[in-house]
C-alpha positions as CSV (number, residue, x, y, z in Angstrom):
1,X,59.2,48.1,149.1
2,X,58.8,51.4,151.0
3,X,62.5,51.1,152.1
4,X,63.3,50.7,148.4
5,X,61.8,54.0,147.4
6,X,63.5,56.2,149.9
7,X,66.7,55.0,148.8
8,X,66.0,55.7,145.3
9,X,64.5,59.1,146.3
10,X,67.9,59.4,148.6
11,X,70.1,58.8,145.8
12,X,68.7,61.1,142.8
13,X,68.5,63.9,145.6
14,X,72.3,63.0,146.1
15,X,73.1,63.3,142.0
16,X,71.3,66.4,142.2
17,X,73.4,67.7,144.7
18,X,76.7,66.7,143.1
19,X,75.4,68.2,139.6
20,X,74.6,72.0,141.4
21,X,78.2,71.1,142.8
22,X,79.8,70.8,139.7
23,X,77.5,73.2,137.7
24,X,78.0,76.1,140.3
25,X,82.3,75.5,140.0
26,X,82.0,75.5,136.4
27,X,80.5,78.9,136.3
28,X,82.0,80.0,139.1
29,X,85.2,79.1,137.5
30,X,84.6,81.0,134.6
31,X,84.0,84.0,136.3
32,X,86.8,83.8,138.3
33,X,89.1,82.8,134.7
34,X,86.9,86.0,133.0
35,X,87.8,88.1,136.4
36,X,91.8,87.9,136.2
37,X,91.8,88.3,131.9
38,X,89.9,91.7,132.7
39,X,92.2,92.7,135.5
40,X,95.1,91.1,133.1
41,X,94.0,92.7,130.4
42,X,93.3,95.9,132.2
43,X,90.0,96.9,130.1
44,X,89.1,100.1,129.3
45,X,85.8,101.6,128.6
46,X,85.3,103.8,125.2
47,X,82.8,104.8,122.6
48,X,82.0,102.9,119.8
49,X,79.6,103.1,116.5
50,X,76.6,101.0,117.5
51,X,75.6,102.0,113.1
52,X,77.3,102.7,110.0
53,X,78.6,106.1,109.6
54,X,79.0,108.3,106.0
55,X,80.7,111.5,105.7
56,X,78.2,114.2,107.5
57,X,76.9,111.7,109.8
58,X,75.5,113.1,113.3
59,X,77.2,111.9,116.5
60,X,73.8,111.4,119.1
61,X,73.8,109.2,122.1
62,X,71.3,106.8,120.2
63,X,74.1,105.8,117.4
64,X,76.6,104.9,120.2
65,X,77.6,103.4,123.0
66,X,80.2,102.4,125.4
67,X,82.2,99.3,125.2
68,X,84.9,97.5,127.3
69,X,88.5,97.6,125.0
70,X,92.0,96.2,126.1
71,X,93.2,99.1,127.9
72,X,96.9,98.4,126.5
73,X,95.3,98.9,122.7
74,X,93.0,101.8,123.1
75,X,93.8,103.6,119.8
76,X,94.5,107.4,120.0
77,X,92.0,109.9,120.2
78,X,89.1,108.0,121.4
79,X,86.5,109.5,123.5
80,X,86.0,107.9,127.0
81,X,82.5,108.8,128.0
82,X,79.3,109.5,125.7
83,X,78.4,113.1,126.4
84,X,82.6,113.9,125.4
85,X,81.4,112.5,122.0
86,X,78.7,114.2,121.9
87,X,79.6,117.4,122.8
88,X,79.0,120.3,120.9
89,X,77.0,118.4,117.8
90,X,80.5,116.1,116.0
91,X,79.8,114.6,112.5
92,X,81.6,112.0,110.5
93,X,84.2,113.2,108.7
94,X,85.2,109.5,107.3
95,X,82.9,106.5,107.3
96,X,82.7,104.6,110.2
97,X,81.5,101.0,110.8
98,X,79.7,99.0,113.3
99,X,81.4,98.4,116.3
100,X,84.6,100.5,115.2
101,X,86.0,103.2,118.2
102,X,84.9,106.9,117.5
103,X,87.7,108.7,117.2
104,X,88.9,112.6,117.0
105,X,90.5,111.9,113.7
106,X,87.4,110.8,112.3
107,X,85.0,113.4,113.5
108,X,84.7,117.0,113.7
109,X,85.4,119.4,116.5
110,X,82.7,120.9,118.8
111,X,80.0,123.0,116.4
112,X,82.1,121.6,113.5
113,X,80.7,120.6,110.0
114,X,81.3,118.1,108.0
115,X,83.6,120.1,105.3
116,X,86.2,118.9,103.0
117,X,88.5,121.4,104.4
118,X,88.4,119.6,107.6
119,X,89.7,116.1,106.5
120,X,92.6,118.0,104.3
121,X,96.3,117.2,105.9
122,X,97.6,120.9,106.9
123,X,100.5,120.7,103.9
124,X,98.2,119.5,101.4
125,X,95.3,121.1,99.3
126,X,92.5,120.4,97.4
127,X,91.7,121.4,93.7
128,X,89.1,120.0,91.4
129,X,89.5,119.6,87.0
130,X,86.9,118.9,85.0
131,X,86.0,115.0,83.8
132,X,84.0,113.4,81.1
133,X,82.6,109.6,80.5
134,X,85.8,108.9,78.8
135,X,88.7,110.9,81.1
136,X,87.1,109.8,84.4
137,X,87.5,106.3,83.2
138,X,83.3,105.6,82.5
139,X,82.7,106.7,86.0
140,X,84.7,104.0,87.6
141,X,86.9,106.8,89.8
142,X,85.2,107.3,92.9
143,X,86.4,109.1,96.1
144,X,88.7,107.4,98.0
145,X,90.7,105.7,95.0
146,X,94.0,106.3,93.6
147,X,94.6,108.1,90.3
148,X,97.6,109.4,88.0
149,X,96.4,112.4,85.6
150,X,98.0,112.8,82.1
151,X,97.8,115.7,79.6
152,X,97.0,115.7,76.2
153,X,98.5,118.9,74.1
154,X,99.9,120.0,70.9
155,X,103.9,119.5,70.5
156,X,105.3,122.4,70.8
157,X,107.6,124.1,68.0
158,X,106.9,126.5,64.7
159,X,107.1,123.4,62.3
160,X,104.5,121.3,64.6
161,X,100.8,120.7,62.6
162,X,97.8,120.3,64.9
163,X,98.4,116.2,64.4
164,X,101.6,116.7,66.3
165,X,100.7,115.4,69.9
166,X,101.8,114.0,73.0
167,X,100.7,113.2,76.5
168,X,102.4,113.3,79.7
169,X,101.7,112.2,83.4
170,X,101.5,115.6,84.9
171,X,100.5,113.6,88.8
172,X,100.7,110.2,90.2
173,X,99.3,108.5,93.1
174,X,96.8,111.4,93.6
175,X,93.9,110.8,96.4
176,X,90.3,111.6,94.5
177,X,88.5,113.6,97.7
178,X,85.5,113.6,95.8
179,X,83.5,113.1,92.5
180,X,81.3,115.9,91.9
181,X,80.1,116.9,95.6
182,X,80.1,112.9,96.4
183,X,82.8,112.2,98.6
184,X,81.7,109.2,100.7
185,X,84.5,106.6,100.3
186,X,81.1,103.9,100.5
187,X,80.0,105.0,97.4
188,X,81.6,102.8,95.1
189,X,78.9,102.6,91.9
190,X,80.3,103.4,89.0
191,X,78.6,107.7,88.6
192,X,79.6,109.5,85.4
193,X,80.4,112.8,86.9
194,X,81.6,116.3,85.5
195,X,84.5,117.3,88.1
196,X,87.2,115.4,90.2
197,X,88.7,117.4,93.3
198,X,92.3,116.1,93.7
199,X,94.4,115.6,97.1
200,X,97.9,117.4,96.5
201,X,100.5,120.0,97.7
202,X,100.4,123.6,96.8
203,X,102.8,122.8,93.7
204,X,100.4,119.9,92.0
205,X,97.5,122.3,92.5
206,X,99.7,124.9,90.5
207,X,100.4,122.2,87.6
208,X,97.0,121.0,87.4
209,X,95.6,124.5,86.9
210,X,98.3,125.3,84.2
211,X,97.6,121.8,82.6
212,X,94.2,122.4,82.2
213,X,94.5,125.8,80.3
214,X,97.0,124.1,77.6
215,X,95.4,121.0,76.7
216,X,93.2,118.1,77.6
217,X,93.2,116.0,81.1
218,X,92.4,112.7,81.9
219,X,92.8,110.5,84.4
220,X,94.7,107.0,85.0
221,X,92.5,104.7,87.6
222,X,95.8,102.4,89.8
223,X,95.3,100.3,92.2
224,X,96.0,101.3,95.7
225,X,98.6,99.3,97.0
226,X,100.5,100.3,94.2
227,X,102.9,103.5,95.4
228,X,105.0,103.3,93.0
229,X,105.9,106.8,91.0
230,X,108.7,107.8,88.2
231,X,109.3,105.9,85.1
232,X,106.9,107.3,82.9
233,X,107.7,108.5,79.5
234,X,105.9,110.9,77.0
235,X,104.3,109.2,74.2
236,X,104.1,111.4,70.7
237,X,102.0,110.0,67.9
238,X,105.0,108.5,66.0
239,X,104.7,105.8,69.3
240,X,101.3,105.0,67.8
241,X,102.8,102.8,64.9
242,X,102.7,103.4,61.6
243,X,106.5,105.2,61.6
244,X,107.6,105.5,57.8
245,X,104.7,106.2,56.4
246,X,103.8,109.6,54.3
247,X,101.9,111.2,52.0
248,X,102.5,114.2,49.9
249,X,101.0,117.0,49.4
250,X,98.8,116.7,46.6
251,X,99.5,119.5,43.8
252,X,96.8,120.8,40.9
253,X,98.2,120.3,37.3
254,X,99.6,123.4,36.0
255,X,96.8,125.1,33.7
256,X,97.1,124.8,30.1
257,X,98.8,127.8,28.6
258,X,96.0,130.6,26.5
259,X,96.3,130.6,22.8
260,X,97.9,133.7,21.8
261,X,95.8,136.3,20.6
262,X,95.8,136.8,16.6
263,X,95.0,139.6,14.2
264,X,91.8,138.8,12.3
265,X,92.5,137.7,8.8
266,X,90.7,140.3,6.3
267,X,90.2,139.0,3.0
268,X,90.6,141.7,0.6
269,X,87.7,141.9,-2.2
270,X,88.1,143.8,-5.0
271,X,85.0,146.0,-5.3
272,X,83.8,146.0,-9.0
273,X,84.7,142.3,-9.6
274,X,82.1,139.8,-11.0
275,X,81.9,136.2,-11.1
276,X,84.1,134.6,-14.8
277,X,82.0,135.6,-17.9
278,X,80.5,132.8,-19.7
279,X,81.9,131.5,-22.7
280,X,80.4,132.9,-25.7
281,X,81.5,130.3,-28.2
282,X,81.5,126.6,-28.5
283,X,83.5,124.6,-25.7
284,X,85.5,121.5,-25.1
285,X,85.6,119.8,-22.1
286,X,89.0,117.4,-21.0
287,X,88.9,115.0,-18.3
288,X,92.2,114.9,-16.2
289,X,91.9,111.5,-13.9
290,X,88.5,112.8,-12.5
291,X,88.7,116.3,-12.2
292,X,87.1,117.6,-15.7
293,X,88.7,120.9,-17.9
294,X,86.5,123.2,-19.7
295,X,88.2,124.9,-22.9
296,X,86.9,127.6,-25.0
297,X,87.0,126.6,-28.9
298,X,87.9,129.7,-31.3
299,X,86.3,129.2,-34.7
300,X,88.5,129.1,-38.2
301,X,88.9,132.5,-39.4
302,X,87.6,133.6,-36.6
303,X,83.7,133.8,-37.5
């Protein structure tokens, strides 16, 4: 029996054994596989956000940190050790998400602000028209989409009425920077705002301040995938339907001519006259049809 025992004893130490065996190959087999990817691979250490990021966002050594990256994809311009990233206060120029590289493009230079000016390509500019509910599309334009802008204004032309119109795409494909002063691309609720400032070149910042002294702007919300420009035509009020239809002018009836003026009639009277002396004598009246005749009767002789 006591012989029995040992061997069993005997035998689970020797499983044991064999089980650290394998165990300890495994994960030293993993290391060694982990090992030659990395020295494959070539990793690289570089900053990353360790938390979201919006425009004007501080770079601090608590919102960062570094992290191994394949050293054959590191992307351009990102910082290699925290206090480079760090270094003279950087904020967010563009939003940044967990986990992404921190990158030069995407933050500002030492003692640098976050200012519109400083995400603005060098050959393009910024300029800002005013918007309503209805022109900025219900509020649906935020920064970071895509717009056209089209101009509402009177036909031009000495024979044009003030229900001669037409509208024409004065931009297309135009980056909105910002709505109002909101320009965080993560703000994507719909915000009924009062100004849109416009990514352009010099020339569409000279149109778009000419356009919005002649008439009325609005803008066209695209998708942006869609790069498409050109083919865009300018749509008068006869392409609103309705084409052979008119009414005209109405005209007051001619007033009737005045009466002449006449001479009052005078009726002459005869001063002196009296009204027809009575018959004296015996009379004698004859009935005509219905109109009666009075006659005066002489007497015989006279008498």
């Amino acid at each position: 029996m006591r012989g029995r025992n040992l061997l069993i004893v005997g035998l689970a130490i020797f499983i044991g054994l064999i089980a650290v065996y394998l165990a300890n190959s495994y994960f030293s087999g993993m290391e060694r596989r982990s090992e030659r990817e990395a020295e494959a691979n070539r990793m690289a250490r570089i900053v990353v956000a360790t938390q979201d990021f919006q425009f004007g966002s501080p770079i601090t050594s608590t919102n960062i940190r570094l992290a191994n990256w394949p050293a054959n994809s590191v992307p351009q311009g990102a910082f290699v050790s925290i206090e480079e990233a760090i270094r003279g206060g950087r904020v967010a120029l563009r939003p940044i998400a967990i986990g992404e590289p921190i990158l030069a493009t995407k933050v500002s230079g030492e003692g640098g602000r976050a200012t519109l000016a400083s995400i603005l390509p060098e050959e393009l500019r910024a300029v800002s028209i005013p918007v309503n509910p209805v022109s900025g599309v219900g509020g649906f334009v935020r920064a970071g989409d895509v717009v056209d802008v089209m101009l509402t204004r009177q036909i031009p032309g000495d024979g044009a009425s003030t229900q001669d119109q037409m509208t024409t795409v004065v931009l297309e494909n135009v980056l909105v920077l910002a709505i109002d002063q909101v320009a965080d691309e993560k703000q994507t609720e719909p915000a009924v705002g009062q100004t849109a400032t416009l990514q352009t070149d010099a020339f569409g910042a000279q149109k778009l301040t000419l356009a919005r002294r002649i008439g009325e702007l609005s803008l066209m919300l695209r998708n942006v995938e869609n790069q498409e420009v050109g083919g865009t035509d300018t749509v008068t009020s006869s392409d609103l339907g309705g084409a052979g239809y008119y009414i005209a002018a109405r005209t007051a009836a001619p007033a009737a001519a005045p009466a002449p003026a006449t001479a009052p009639v005078r009726t002459s009277v005869s001063i002196g006259s009296s009204t027809p002396a009575r018959p004296r004598g015996p009379t004698m009246s004859v009935v005509r049809g219905t109109e009666p005749t009075t006659y005066e009767v002489q007497r015989k002789g006279g008498w």
